[in-house]
DOVO-774069 format. One record per atom (N, C-alpha, C): residue in three letters; x, y, z. Coordinates in pm, whole numbers, padded with zeros to 5 digits, always signed. Example, Ala and Ser with C-alpha at 12.3 -4.5 7.8 and 13.67 -1.06 7.14 Angstrom:
2
ALA+01319-00569+00780
ALA+01230-00450+00780
ALA+01320-00330+00780
SER+01285-00225+00708
SER+01367-00106+00714
SER+01290+00003+00787
! end
This chain:
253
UNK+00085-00119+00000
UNK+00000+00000+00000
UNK+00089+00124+00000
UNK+00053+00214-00088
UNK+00139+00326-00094
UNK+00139+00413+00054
UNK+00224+00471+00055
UNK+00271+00542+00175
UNK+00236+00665+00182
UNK+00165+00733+00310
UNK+00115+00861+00305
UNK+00207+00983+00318
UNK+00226+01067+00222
UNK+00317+01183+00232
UNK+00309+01269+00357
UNK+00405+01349+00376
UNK+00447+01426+00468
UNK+00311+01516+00452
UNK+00262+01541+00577
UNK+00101+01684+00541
UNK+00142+01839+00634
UNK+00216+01898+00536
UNK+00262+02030+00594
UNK+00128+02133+00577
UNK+00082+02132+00614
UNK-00030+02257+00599
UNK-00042+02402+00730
UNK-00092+02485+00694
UNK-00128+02569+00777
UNK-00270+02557+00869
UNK-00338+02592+00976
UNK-00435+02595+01056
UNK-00515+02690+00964
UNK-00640+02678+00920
UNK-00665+02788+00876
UNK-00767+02837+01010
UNK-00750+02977+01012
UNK-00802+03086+01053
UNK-00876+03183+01063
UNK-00834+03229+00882
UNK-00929+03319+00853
UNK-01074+03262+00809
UNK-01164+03406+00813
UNK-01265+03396+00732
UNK-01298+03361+00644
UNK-01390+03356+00593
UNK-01490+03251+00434
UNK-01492+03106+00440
UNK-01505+03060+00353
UNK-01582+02923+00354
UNK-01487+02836+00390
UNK-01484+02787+00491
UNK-01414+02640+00538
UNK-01362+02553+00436
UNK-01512+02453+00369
UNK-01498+02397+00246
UNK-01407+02457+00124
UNK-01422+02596+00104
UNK-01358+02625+00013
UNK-01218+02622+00020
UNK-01220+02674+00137
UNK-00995+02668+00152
UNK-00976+02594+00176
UNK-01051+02446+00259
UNK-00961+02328+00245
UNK-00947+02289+00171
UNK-01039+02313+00006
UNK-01055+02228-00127
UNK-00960+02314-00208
UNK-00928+02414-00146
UNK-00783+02514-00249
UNK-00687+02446-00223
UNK-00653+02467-00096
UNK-00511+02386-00017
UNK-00444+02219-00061
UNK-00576+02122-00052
UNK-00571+02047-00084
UNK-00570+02021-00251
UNK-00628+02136-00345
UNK-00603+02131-00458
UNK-00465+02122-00496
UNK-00369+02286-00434
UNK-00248+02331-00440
UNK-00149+02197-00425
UNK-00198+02114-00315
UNK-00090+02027-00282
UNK-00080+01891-00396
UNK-00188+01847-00447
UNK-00206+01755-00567
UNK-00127+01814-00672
UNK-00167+01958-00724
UNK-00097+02009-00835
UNK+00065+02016-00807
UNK+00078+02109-00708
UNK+00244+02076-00678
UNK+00306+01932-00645
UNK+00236+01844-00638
UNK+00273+01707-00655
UNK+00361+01666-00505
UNK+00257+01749-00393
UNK+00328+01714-00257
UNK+00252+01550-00248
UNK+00147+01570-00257
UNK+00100+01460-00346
UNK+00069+01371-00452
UNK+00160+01308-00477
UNK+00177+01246-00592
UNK+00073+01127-00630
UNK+00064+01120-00815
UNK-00070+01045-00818
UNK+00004+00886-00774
UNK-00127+00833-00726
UNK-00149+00704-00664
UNK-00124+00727-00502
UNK-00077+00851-00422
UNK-00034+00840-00309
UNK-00183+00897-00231
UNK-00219+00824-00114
UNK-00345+00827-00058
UNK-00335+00926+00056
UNK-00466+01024+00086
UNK-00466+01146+00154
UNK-00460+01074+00265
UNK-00449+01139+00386
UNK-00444+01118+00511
UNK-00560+01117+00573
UNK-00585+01047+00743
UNK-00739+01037+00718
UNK-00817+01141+00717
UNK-00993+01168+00759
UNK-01053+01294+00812
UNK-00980+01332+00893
UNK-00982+01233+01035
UNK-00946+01260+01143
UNK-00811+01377+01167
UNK-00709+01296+01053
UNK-00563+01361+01030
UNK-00573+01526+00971
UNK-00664+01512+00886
UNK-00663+01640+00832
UNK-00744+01723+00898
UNK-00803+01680+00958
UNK-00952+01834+01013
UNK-00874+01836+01122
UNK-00765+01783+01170
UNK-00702+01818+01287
UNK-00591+01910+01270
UNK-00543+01890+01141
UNK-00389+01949+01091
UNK-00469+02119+01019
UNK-00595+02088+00969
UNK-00618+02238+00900
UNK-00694+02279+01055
UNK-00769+02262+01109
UNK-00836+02334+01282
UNK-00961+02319+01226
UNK-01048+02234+01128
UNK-01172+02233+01103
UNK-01231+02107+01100
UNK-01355+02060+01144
UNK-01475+01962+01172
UNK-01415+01870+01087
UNK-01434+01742+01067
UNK-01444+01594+00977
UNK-01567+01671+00864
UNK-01674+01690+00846
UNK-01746+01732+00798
UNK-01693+01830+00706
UNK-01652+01922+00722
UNK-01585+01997+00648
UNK-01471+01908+00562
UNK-01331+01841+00598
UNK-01298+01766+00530
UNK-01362+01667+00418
UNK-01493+01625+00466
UNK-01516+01535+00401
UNK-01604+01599+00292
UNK-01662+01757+00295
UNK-01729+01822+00173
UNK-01603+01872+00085
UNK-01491+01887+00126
UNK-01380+01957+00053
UNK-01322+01806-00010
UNK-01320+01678+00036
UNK-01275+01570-00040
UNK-01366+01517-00157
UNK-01510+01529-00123
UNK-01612+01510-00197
UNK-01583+01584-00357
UNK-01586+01714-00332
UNK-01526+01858-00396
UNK-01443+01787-00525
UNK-01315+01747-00454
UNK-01221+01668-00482
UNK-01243+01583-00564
UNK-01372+01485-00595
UNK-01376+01361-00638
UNK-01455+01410-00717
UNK-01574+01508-00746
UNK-01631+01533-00855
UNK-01519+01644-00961
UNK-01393+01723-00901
UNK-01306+01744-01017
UNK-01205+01630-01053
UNK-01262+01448-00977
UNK-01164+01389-01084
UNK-00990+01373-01024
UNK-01007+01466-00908
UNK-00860+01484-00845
UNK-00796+01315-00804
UNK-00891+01300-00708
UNK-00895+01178-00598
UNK-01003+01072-00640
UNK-00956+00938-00589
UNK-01078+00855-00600
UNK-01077+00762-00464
UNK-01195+00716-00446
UNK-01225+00618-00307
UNK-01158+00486-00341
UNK-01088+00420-00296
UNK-01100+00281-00253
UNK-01181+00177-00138
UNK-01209+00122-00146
UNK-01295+00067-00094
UNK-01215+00024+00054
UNK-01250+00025+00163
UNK-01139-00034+00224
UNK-00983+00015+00289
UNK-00924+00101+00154
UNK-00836+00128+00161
UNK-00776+00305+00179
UNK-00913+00372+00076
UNK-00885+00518+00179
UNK-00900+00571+00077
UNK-00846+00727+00030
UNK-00889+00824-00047
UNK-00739+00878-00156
UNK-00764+00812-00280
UNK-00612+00855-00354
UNK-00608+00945-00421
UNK-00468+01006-00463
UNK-00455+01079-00604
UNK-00450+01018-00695
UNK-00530+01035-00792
UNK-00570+00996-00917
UNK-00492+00995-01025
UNK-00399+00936-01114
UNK-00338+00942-01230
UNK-00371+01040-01295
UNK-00286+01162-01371
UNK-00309+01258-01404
UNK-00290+01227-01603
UNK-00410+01197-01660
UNK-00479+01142-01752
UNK-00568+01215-01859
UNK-00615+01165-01927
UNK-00725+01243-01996
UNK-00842+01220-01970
UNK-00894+01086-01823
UNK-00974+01108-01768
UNK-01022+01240-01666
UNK-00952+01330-01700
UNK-00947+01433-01570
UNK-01009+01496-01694
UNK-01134+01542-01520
UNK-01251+01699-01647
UNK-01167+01802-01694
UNK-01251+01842-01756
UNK-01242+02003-01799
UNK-01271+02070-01664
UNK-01187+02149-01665
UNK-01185+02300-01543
UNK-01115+02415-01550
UNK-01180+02508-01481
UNK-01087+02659-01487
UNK-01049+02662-01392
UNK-00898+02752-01348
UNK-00909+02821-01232
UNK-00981+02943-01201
UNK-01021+02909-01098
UNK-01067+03071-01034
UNK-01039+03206-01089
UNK-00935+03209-01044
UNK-00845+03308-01051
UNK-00840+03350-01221
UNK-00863+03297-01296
UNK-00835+03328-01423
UNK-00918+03439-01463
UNK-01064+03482-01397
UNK-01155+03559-01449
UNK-01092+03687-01362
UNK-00986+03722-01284
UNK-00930+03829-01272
UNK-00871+03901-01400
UNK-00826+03832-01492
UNK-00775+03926-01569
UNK-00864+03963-01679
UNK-00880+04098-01760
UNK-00961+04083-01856
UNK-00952+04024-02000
UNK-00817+03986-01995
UNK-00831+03905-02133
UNK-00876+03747-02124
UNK-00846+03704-01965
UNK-00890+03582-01953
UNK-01023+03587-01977
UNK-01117+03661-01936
UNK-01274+03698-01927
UNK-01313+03686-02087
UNK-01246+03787-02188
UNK-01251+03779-02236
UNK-01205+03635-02413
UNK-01125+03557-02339
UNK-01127+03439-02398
UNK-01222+03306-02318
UNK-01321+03371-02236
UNK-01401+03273-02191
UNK-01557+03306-02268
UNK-01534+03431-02292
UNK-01666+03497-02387
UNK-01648+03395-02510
UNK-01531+03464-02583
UNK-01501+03418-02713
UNK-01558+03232-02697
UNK-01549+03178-02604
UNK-01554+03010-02584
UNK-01716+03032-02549
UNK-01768+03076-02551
UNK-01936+03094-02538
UNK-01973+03135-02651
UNK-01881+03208-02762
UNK-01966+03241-02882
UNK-01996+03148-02954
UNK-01941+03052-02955
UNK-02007+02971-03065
UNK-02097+02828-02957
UNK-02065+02858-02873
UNK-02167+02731-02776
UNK-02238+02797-02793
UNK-02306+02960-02765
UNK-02420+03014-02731
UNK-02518+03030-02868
UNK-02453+02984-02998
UNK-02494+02985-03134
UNK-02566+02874-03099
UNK-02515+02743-03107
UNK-02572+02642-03118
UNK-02698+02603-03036
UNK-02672+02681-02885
UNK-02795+02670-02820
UNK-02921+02701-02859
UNK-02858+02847-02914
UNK-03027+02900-02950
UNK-03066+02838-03018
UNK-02984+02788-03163
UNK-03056+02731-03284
UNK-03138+02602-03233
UNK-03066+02526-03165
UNK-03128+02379-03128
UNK-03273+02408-03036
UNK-03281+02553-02969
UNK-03366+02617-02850
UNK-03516+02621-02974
UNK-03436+02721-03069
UNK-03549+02702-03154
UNK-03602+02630-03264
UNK-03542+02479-03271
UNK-03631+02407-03331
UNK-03717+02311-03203
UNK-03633+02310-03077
UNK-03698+02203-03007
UNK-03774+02271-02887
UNK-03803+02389-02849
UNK-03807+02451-02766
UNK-03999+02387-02716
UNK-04044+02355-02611
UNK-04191+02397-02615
UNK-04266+02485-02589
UNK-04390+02505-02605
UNK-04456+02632-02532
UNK-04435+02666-02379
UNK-04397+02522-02318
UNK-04352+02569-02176
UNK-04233+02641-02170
UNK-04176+02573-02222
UNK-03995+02639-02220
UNK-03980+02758-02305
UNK-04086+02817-02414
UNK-04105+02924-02466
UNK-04140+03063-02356
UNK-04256+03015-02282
UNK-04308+03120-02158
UNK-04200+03129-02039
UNK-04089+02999-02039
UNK-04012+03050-01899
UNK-03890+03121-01968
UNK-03858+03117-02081
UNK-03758+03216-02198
UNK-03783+03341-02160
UNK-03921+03329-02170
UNK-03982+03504-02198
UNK-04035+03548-02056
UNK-04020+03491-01940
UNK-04044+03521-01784
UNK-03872+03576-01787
UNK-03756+03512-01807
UNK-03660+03483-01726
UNK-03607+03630-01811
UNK-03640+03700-01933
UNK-03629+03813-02014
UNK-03630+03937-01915
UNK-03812+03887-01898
UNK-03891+03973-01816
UNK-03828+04023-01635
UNK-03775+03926-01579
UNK-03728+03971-01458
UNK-03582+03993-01486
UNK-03498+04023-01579
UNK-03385+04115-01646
UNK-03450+04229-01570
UNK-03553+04293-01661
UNK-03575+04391-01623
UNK-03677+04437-01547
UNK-03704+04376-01459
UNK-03757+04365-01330
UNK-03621+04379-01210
UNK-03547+04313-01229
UNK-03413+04352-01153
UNK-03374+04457-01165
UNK-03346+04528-01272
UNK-03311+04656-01315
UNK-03389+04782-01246
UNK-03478+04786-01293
UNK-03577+04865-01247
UNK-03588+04892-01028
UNK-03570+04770-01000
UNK-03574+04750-00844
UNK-03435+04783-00841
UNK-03340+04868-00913
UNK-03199+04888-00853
UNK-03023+04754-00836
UNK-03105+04643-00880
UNK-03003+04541-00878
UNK-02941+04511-01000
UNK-02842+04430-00952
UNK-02713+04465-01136
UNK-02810+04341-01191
UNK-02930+04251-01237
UNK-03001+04179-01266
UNK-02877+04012-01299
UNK-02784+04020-01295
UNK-02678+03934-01279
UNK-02774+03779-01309
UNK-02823+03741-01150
UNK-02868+03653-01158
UNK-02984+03593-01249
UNK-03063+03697-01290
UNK-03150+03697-01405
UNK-03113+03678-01507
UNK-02987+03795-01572
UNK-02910+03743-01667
UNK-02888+03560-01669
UNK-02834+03503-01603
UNK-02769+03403-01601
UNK-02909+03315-01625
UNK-03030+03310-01566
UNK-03139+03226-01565
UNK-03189+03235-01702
UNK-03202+03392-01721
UNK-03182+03370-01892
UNK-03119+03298-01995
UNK-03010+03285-02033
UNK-02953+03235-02067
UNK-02945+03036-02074
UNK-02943+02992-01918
UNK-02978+02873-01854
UNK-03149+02836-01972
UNK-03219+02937-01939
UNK-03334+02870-01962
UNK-03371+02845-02154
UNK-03249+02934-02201
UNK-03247+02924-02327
UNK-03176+02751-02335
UNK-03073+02694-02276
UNK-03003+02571-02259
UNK-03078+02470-02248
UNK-03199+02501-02138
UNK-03313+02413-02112
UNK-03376+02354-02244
UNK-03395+02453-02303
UNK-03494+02444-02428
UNK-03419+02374-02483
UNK-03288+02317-02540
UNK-03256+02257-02616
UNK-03293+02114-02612
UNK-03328+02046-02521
UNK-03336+01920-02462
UNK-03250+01851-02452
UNK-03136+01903-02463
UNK-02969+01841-02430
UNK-02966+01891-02251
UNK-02929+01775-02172
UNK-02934+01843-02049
UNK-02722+01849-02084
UNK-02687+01817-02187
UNK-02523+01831-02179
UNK-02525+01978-02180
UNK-02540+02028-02295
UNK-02541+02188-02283
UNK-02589+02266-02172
UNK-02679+02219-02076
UNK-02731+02332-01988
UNK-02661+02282-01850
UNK-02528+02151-01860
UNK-02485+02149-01747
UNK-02332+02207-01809
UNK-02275+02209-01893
UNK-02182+02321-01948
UNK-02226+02473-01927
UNK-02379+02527-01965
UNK-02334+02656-01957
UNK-02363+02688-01781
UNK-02371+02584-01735
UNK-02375+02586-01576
UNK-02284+02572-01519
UNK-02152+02515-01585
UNK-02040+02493-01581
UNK-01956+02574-01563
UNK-01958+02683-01693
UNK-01921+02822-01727
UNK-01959+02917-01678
UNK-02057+02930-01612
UNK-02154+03052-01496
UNK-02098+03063-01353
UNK-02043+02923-01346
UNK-01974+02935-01226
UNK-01844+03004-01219
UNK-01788+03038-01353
UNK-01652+03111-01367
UNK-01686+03258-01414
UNK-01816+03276-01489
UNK-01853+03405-01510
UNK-01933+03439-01492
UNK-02000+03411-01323
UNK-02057+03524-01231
UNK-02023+03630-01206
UNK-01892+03639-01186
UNK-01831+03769-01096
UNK-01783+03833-01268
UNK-01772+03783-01358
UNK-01733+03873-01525
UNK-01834+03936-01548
UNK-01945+03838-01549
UNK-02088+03887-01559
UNK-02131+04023-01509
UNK-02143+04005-01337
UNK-02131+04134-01289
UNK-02049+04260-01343
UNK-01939+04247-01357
UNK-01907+04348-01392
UNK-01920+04413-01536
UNK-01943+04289-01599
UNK-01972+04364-01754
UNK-02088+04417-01760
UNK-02218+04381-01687
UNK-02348+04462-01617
UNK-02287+04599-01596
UNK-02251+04587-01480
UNK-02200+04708-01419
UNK-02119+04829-01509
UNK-02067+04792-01618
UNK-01982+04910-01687
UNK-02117+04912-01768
UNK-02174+04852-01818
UNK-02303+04865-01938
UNK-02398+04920-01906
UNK-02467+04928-01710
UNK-02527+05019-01677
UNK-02476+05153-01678
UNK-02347+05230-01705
UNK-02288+05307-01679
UNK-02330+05395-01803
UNK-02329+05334-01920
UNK-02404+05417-02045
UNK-02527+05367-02078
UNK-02619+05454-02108
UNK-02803+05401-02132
UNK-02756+05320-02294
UNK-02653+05412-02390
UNK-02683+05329-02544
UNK-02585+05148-02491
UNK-02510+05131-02410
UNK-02490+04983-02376
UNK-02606+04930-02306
UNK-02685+04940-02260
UNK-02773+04851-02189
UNK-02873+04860-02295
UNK-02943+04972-02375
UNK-03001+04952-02470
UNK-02920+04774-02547
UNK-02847+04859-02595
UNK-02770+04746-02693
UNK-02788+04569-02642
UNK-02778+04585-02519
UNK-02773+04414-02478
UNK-02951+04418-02491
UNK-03038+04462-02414
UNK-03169+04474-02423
UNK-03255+04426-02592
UNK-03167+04537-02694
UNK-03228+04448-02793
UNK-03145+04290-02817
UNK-03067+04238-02829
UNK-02951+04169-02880
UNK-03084+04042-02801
UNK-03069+04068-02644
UNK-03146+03966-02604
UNK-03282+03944-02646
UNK-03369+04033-02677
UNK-03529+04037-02728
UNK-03473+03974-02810
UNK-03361+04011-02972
UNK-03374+03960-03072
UNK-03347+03814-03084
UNK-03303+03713-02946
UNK-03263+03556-02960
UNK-03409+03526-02904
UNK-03503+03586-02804
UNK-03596+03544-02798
UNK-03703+03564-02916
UNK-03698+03669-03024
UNK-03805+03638-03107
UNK-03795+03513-03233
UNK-03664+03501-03209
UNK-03622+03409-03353
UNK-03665+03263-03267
UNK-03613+03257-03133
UNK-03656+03114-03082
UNK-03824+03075-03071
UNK-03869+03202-03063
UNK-04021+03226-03043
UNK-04100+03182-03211
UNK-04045+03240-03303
UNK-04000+03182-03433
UNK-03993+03109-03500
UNK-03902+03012-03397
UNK-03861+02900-03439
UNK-03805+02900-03547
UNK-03700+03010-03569
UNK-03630+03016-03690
UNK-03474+02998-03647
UNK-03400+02862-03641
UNK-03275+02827-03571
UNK-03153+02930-03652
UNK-03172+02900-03792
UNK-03012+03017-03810
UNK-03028+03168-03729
UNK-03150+03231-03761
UNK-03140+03334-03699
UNK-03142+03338-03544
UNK-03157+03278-03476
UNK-03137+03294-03336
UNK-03027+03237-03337
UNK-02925+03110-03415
UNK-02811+03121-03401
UNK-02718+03223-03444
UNK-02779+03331-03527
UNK-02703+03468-03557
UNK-02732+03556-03467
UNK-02834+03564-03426
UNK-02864+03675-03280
UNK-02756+03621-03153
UNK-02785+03497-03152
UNK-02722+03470-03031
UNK-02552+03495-03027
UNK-02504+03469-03148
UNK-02352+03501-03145
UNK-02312+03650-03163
UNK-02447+03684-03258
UNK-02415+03884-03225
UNK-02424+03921-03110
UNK-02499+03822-03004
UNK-02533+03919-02913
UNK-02348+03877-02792
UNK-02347+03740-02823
UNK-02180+03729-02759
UNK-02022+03796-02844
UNK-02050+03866-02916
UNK-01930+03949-02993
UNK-01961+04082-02927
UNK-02115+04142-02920
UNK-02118+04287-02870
UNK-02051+04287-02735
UNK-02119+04124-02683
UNK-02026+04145-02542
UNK-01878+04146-02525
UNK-01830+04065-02602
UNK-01708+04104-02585
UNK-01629+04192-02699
UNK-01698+04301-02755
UNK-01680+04441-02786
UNK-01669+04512-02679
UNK-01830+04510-02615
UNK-01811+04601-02494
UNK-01669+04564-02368
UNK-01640+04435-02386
UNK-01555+04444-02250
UNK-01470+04474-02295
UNK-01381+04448-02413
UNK-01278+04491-02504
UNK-01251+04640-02480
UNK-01337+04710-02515
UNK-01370+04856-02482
UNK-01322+04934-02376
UNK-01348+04841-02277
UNK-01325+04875-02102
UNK-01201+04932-02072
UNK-01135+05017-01996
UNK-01042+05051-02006
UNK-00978+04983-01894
UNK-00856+04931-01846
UNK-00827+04765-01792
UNK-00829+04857-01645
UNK-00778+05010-01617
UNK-00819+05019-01481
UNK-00972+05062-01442
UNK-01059+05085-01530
UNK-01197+05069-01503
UNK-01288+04933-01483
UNK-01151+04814-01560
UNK-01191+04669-01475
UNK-01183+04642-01349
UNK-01041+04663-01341
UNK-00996+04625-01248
UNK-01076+04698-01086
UNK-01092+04798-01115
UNK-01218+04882-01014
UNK-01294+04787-00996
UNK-01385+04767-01138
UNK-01513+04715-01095
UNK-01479+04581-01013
UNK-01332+04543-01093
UNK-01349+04343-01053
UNK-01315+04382-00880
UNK-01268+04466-00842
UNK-01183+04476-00717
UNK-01321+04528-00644
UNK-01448+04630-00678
UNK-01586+04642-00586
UNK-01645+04466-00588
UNK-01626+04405-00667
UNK-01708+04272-00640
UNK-01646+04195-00553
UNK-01550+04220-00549
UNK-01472+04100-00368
UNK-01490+04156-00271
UNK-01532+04295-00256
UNK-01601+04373-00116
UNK-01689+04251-00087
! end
């Protein structure tokens, strides 16, 4: 049985999510290869004692772990690093949506997924999934109006265009990708509320993927939908990198 590596870690201390910094830490140490693949983590017990946090917590940050593919269970035998393979998912780092060109080559990787959605949205879409298209539009600007960057609306939008396709692959990809451009999201809101002709601009771009899906005319909502992901990343292009960096630096308040 392989032998458990040396576990140098820090106590953590600070604030925010438990789960989350033990699942960084423990990321960091796989990638730097303090853990090497096939070598098995140490137990709960060992680790929620060595970081200062609950078994529970360990065991949501190992979990964490096993749906990116890092680690796998043995039966019996305990919790390993995984052969580093082409079984290992697709993932981003975090950190990558700090910069704006990263943001911006995560757009560019949505323009042509977000083509295909609509088109497939509008040949297969139903009247149900037509009315929650045109609800999830509607509280855009319902958020707006009540003062909020509509962020999360945005995103349900979008989601509910994925729905419609009847691929649940696509709507767990662009669920995939939402999780890395929430906080891009926000801020590209946020500079676009800043001029009325940018929020115009996204306002029609979006009506125009819902009338073609409404339509049921697939090239054109696959042309709306990719015009409407080039304006976006026009507009962020646009941005001037310390008027990002502002905005990206008010969203970690």
């Amino acid at each position: 049985m392989p032998s458990i590596p040396e576990f140098k870690v820090e106590r953590i201390t600070t604030s925010g999510t438990l789960t989350d910094r033990v699942f960084g830490v423990l990321t960091q140490l796989i990638n730097g290869e303090d853990f090497k693949s096939g070598s098995r983590l140490p137990s709960e017990m060992k680790m929620a004692g060595r970081f200062g946090v609950s078994r529970t917590v360990i065991r949501e940050a190992v979990s964490r772990l096993k749906s990116e593919g890092l680690v796998e269970s043995r039966q019996g035998s305990g919790v390993f690093v995984r052969d580093r393979n082409m079984q290992a998912p697709f993932r981003l780092d975090p950190n990558v949506m700090d910069s704006l060109q990263s943001v911006l080559q995560v757009v560019e990787l949505r323009l042509s997924l977000e083509g295909e959605i609509a088109a497939l949205a509008a040949k297969r879409r139903t009247r149900e999934q037509m009315a929650a298209i045109k609800r999830a539009l509607k509280q855009i600007e319902v958020e707006e109006r009540a003062g909020k960057d509509g962020v999360e609306a945005d995103i349900e939008f979008h989601r509910s265009i994925a729905e419609a396709t009847g691929n649940p692959h696509f709507l767990a990809l662009i669920e995939f990708l939402f999780n890395f451009l929430f906080k891009a999201t926000r801020v590209t809101r946020s500079n676009e509320a800043t001029k009325a002709t940018l929020s115009q601009q996204v306002k029609e771009e979006h009506q125009s993927i819902v009338e073609a899906i409404s339509l049921q005319e697939p090239e054109i909502a696959r042309l709306a939908a990719r015009q409407h992901m080039e304006g976006a990343s026009r507009r962020l292009g646009s941005m001037d990198i310390k008027k990002f960096m502002a905005l990206n630096s008010q969203d970690k308040k």
